[in-house]
C-alpha angles and dihedrals in degrees: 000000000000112000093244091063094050088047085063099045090053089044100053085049102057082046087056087054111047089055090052090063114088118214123259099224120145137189115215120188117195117212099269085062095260105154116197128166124234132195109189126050107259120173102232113225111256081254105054075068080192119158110232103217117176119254090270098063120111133174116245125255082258100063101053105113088052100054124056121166115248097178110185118175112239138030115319142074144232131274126166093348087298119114105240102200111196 
């Protein structure tokens, strides 16, 4: 097989795979209704008491007036409207 066939069949596999992969985003919500997403795993200290949903996840109409996104780039939650980075 010539090496530039074998180049594109290495090349539509990698891009098989990396469909078949699904994404690792989170939404986390802290007890004061701040939602925020997330795209790597972190472990929450005992005292950010926030609650880890997949990206799927969505309040109910319902709930509206109790969750408000409160998006911040990097590792950390909210607590009394301050970003707590750790």
């Amino acid at each position: 097989m010539k090496t530039s066939l074998k180049i594109a069949f290495a090349a539509a596999a990698i891009g098989a795979v990396s469909f078949a992969v699904p994404a690792s985003a989170k939404i986390i919500c802290n007890a004061d209704g701040d939602c925020w997403h997330v795209h790597d795993e972190y472990t929450y200290p005992p005292e950010a008491r926030v609650v880890i949903h997949d990206d799927r996840w969505r309040w109910a109409d319902a709930d509206h007036d109790r969750y408000h996104w409160h998006e911040h780039d990097g590792r950390g939650y909210w607590r009394n409207g301050v970003w707590i980075t750790f």
